[in-house]
Biopython code that builds the backbone (N, CA, C, O; Angstrom):
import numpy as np
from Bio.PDB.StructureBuilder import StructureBuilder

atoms = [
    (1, "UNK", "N", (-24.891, -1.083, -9.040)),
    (1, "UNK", "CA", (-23.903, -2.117, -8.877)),
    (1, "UNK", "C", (-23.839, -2.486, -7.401)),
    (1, "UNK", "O", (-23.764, -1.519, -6.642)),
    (2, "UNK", "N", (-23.856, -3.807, -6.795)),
    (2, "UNK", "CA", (-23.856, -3.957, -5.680)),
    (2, "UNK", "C", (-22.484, -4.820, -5.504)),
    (2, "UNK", "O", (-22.049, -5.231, -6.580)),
    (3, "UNK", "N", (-21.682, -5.191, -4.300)),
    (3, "UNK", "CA", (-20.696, -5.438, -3.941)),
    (3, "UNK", "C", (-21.218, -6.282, -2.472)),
    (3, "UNK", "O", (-22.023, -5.821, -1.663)),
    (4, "UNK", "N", (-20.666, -7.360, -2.397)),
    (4, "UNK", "CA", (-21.200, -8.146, -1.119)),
    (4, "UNK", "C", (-19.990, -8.002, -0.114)),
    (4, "UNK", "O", (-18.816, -7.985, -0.484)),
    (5, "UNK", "N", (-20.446, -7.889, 1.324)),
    (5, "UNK", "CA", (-19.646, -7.909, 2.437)),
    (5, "UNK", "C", (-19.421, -8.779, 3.140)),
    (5, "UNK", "O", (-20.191, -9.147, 4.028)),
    (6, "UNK", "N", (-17.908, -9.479, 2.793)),
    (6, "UNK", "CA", (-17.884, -10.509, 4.098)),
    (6, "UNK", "C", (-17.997, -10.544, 5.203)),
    (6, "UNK", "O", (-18.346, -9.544, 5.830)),
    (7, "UNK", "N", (-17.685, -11.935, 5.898)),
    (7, "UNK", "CA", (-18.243, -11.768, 7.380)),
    (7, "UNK", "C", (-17.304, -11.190, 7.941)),
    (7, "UNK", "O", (-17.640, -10.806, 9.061)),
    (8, "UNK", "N", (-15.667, -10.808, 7.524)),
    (8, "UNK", "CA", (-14.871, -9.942, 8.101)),
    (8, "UNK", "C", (-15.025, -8.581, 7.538)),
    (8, "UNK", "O", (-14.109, -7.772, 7.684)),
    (9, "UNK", "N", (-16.089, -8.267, 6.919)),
    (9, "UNK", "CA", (-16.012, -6.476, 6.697)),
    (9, "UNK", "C", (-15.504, -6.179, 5.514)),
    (9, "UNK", "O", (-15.363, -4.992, 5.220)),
    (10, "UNK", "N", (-15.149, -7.150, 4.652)),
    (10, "UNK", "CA", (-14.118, -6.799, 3.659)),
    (10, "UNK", "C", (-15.063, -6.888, 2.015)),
    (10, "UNK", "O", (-16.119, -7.501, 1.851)),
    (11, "UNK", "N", (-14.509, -6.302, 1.242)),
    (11, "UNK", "CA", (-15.643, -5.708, -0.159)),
    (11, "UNK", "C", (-14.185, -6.114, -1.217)),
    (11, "UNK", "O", (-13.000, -5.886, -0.976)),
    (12, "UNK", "N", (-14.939, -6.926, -2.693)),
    (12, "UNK", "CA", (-13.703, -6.430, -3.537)),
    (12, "UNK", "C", (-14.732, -5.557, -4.504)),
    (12, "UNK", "O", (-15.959, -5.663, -4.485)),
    (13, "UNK", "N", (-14.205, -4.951, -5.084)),
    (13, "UNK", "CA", (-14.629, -3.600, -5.963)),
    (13, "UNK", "C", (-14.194, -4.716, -7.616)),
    (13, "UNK", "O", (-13.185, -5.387, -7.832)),
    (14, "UNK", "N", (-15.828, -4.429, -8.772)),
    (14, "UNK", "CA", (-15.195, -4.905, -9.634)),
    (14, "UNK", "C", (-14.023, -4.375, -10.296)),
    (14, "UNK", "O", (-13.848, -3.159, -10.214)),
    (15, "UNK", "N", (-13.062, -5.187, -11.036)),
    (15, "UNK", "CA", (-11.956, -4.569, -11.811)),
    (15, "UNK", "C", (-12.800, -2.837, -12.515)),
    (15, "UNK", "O", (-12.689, -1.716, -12.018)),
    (16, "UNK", "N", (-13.416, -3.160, -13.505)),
    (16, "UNK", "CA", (-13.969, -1.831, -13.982)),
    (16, "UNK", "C", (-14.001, -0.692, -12.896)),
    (16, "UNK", "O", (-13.622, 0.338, -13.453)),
    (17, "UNK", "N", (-14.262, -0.483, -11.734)),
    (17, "UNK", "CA", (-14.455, 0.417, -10.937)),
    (17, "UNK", "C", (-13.170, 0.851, -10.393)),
    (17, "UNK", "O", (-12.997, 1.977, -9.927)),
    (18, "UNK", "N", (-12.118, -0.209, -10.469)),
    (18, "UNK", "CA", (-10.715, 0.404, -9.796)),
    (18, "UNK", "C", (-10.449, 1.036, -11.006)),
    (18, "UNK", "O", (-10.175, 2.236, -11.023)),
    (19, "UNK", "N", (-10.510, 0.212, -12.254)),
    (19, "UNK", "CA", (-9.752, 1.045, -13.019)),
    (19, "UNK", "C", (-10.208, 2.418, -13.621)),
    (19, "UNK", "O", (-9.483, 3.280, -14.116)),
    (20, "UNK", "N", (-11.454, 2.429, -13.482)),
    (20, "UNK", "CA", (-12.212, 3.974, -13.246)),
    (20, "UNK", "C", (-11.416, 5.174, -12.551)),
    (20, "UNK", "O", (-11.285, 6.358, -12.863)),
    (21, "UNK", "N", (-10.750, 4.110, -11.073)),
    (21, "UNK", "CA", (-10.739, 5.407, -10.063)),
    (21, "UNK", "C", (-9.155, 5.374, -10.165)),
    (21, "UNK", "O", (-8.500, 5.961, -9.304)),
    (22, "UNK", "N", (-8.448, 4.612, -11.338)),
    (22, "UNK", "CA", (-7.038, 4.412, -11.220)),
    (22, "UNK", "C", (-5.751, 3.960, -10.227)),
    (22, "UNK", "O", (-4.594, 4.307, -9.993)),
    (23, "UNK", "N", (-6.799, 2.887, -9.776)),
    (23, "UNK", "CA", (-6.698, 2.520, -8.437)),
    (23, "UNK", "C", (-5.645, 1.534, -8.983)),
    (23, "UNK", "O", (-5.851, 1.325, -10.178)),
    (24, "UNK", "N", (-4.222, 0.631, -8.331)),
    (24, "UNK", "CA", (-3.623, 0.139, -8.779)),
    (24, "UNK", "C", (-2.861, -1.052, -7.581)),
    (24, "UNK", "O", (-3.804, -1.160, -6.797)),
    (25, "UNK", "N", (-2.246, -1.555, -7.269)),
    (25, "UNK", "CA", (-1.321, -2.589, -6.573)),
    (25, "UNK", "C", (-0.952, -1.412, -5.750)),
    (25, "UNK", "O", (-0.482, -0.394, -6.258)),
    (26, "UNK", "N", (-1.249, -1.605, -3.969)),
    (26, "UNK", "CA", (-0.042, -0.526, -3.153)),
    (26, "UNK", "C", (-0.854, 0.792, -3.018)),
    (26, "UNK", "O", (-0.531, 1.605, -2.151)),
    (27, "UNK", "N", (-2.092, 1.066, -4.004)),
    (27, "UNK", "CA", (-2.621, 2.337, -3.722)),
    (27, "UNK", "C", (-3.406, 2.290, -2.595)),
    (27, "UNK", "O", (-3.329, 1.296, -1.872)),
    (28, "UNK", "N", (-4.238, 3.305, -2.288)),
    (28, "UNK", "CA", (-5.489, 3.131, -1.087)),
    (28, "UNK", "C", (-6.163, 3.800, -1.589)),
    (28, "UNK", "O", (-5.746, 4.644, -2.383)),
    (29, "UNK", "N", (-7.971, 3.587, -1.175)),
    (29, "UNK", "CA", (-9.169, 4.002, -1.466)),
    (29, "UNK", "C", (-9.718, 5.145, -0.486)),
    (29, "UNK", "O", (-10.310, 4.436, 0.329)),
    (30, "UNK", "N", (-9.868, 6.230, -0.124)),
    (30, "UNK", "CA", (-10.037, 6.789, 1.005)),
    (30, "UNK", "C", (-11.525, 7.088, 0.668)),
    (30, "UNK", "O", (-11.838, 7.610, -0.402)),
    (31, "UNK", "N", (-12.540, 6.697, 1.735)),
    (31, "UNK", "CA", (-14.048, 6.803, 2.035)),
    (31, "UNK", "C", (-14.587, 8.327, 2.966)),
    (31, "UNK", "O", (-14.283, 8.666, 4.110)),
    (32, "UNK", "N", (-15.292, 8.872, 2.164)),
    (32, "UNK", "CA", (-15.417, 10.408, 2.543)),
    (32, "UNK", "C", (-16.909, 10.913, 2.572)),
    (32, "UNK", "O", (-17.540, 11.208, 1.558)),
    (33, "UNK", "N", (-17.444, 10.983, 3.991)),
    (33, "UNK", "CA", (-18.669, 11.307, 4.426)),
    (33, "UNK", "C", (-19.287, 12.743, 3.891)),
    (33, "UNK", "O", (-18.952, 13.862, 4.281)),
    (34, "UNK", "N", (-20.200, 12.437, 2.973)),
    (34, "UNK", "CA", (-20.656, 13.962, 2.830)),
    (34, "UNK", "C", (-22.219, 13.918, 2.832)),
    (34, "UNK", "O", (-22.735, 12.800, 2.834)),
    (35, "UNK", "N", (-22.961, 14.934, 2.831)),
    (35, "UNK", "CA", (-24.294, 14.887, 3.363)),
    (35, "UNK", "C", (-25.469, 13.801, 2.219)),
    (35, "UNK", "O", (-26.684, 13.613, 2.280)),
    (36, "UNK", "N", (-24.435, 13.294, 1.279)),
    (36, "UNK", "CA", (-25.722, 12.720, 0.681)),
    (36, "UNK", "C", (-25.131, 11.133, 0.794)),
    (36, "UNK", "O", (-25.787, 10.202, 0.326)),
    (37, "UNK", "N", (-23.903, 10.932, 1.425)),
    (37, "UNK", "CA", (-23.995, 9.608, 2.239)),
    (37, "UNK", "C", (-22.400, 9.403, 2.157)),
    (37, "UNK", "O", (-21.764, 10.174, 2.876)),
    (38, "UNK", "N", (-21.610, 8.432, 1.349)),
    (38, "UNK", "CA", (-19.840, 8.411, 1.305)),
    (38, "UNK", "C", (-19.643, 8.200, -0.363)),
    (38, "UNK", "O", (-20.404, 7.651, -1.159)),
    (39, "UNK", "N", (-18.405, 8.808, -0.575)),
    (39, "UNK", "CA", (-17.787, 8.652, -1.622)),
    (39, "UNK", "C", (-16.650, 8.313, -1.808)),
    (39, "UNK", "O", (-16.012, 8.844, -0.899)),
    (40, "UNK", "N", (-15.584, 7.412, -2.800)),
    (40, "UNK", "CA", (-14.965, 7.397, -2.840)),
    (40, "UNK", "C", (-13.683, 8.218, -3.526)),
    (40, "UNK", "O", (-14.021, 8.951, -4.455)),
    (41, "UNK", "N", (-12.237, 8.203, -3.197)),
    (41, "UNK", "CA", (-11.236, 9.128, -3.600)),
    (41, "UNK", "C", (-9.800, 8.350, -3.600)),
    (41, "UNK", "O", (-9.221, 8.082, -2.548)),
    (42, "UNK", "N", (-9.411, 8.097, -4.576)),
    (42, "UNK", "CA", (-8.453, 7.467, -4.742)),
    (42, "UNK", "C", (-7.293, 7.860, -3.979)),
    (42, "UNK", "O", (-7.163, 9.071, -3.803)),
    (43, "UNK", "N", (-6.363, 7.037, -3.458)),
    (43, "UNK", "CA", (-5.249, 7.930, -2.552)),
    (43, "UNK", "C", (-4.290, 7.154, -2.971)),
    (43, "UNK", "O", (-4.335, 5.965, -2.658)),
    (44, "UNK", "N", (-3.229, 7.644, -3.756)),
    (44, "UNK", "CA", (-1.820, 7.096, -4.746)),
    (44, "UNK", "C", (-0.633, 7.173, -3.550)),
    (44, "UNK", "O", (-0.645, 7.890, -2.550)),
    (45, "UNK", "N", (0.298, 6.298, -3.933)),
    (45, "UNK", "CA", (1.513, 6.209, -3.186)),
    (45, "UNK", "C", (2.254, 7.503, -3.803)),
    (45, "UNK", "O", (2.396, 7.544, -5.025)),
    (46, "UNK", "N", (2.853, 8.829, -2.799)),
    (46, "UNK", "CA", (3.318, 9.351, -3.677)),
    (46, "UNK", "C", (5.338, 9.025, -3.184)),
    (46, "UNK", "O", (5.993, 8.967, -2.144)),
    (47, "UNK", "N", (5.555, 8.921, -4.413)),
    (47, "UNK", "CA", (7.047, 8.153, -4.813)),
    (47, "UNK", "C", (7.955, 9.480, -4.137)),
    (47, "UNK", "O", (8.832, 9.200, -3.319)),
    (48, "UNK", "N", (7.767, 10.588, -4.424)),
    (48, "UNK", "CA", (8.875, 11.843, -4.225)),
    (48, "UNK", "C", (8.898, 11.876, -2.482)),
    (48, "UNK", "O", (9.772, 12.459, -1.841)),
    (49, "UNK", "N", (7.640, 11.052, -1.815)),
    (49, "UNK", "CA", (8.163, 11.297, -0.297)),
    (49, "UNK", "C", (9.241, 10.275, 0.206)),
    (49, "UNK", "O", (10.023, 10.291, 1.157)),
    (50, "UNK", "N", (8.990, 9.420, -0.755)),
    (50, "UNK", "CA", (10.252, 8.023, -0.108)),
    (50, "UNK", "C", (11.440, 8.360, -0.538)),
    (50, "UNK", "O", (12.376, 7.739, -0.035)),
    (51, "UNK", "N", (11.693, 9.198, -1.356)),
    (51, "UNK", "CA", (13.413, 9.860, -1.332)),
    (51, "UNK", "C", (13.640, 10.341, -0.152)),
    (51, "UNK", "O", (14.839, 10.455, 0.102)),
    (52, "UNK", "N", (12.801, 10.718, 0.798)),
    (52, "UNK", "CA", (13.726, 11.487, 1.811)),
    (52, "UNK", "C", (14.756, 10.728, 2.791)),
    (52, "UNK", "O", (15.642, 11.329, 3.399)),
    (53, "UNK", "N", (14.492, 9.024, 2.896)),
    (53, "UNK", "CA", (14.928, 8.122, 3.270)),
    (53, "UNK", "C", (16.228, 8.049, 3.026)),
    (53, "UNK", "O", (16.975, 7.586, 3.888)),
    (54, "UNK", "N", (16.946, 8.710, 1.217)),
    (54, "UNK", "CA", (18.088, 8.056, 1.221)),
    (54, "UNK", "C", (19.299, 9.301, 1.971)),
    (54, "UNK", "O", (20.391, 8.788, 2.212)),
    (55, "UNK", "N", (19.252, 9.906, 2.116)),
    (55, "UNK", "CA", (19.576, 10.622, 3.531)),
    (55, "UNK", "C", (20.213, 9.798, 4.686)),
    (55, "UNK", "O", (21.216, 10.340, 5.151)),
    (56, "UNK", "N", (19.924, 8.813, 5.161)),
    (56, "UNK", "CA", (19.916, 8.161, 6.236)),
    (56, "UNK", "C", (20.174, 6.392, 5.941)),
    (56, "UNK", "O", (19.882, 5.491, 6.726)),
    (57, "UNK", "N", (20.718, 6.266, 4.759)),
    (57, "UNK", "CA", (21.188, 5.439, 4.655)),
    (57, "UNK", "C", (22.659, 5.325, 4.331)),
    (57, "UNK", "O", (23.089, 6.191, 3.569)),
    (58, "UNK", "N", (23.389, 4.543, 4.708)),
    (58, "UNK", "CA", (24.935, 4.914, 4.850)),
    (58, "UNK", "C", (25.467, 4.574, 3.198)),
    (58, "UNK", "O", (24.963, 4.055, 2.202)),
    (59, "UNK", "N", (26.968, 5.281, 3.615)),
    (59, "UNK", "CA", (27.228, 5.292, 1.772)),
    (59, "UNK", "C", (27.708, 3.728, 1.811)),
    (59, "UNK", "O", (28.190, 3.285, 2.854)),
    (60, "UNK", "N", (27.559, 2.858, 0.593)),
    (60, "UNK", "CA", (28.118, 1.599, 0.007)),
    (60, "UNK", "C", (27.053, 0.433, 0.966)),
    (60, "UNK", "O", (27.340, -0.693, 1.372)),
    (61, "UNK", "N", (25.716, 1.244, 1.120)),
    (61, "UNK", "CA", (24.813, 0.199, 1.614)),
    (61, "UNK", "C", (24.263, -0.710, 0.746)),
    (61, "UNK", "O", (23.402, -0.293, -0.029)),
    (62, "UNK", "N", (24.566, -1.805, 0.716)),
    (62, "UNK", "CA", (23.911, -2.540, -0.483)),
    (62, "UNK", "C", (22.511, -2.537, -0.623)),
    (62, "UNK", "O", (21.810, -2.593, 0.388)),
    (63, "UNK", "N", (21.907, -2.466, -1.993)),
    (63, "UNK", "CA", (20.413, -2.484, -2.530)),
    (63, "UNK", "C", (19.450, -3.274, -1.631)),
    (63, "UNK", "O", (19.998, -4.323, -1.294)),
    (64, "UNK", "N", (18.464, -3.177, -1.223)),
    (64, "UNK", "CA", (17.970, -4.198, -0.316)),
    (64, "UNK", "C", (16.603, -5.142, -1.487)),
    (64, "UNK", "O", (15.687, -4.851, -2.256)),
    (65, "UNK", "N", (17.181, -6.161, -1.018)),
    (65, "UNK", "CA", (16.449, -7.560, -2.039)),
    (65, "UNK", "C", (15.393, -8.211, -1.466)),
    (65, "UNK", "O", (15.535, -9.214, -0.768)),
    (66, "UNK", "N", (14.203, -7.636, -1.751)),
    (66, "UNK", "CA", (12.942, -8.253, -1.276)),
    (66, "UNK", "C", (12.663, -10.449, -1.449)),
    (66, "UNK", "O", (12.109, -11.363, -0.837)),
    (67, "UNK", "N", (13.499, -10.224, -2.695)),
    (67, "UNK", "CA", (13.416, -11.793, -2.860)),
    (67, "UNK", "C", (13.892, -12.847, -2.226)),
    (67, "UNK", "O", (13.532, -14.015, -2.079)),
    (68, "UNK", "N", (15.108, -11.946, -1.753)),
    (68, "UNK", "CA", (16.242, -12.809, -0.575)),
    (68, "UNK", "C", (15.818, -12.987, 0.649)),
    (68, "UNK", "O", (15.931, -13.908, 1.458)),
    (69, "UNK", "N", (14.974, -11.278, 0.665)),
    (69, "UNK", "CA", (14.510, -11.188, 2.021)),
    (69, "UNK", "C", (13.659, -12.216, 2.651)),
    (69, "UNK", "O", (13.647, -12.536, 3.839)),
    (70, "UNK", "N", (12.775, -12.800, 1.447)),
    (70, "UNK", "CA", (11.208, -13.135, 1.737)),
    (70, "UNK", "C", (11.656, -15.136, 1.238)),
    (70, "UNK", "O", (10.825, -16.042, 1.189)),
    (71, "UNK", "N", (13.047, -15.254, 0.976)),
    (71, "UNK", "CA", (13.612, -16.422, 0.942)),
    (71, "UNK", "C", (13.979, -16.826, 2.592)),
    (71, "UNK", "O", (13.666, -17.817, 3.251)),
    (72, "UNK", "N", (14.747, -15.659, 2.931)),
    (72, "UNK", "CA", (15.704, -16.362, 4.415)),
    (72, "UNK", "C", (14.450, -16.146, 5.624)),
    (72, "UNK", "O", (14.281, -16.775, 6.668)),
    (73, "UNK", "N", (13.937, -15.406, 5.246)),
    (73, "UNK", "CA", (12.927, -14.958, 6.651)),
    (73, "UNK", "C", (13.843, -13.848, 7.109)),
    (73, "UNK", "O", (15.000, -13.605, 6.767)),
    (74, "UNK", "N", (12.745, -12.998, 8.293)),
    (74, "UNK", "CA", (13.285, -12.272, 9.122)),
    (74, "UNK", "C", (13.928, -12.849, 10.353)),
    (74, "UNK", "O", (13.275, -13.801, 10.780)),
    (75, "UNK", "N", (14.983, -12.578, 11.044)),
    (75, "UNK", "CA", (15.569, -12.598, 12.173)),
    (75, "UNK", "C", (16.302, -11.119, 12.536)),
    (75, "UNK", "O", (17.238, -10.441, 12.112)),
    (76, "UNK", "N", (14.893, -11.034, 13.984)),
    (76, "UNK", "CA", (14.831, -9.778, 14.781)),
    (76, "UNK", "C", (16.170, -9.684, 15.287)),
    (76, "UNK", "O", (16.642, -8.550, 15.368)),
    (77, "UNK", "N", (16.936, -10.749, 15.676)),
    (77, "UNK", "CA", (18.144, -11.036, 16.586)),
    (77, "UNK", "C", (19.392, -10.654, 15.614)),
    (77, "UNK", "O", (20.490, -10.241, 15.988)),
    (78, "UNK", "N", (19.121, -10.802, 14.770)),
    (78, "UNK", "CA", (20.676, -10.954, 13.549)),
    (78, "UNK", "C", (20.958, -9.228, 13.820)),
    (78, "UNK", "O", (22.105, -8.830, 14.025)),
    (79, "UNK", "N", (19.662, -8.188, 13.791)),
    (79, "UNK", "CA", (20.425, -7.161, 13.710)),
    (79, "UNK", "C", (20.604, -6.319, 15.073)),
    (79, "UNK", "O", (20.973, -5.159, 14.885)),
    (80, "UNK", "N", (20.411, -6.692, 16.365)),
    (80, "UNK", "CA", (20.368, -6.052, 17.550)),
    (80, "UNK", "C", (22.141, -5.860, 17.790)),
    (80, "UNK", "O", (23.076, -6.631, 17.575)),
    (81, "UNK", "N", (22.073, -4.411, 18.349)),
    (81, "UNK", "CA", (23.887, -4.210, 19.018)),
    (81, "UNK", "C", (24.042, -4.895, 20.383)),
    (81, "UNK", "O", (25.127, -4.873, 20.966)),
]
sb = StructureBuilder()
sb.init_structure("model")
sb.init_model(0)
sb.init_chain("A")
sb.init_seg("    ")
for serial, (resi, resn, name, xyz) in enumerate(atoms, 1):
    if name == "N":
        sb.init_residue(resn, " ", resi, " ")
    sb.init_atom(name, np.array(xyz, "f"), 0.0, 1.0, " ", f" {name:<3s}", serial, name[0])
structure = sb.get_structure()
């Protein structure tokens, strides 16, 4: 199976091969040198490390809304003390 490289470096993998390696939206592919040349290894988001976050978020913080977010834009200034 061959895979062509753009002129920026970049490869898409057919569907069949991600879903081989259970590769999904948000995951990463990690490329691993071994003496008979590279292989690939699927590398999953793991979910149980992003709990440690809610720790450090204050109580009655409202849910944060990607849709709203990606409606108003960011402004760096709105949240500076």
């Amino acid at each position: 199976m061959l895979v062509k490289v753009t002129s920026k470096r970049q490869v898409t993998f057919p569907a069949r091969v991600l879903d081989a390696l259970g590769v999904g939206p948000g995951d990463q592919i990690e490329l691993l040198e071994g003496p008979d040349g590279f292989f690939l290894r699927p590398r999953r988001i793991d979910y149980s490390k992003l709990g440690t976050l809610r720790d450090k978020i204050a109580p009655g913080t409202p849910p944060f809304d990607i849709g709203k977010f990606r409606d108003e834009g960011y402004d760096p200034y709105k949240y500076r003390d």
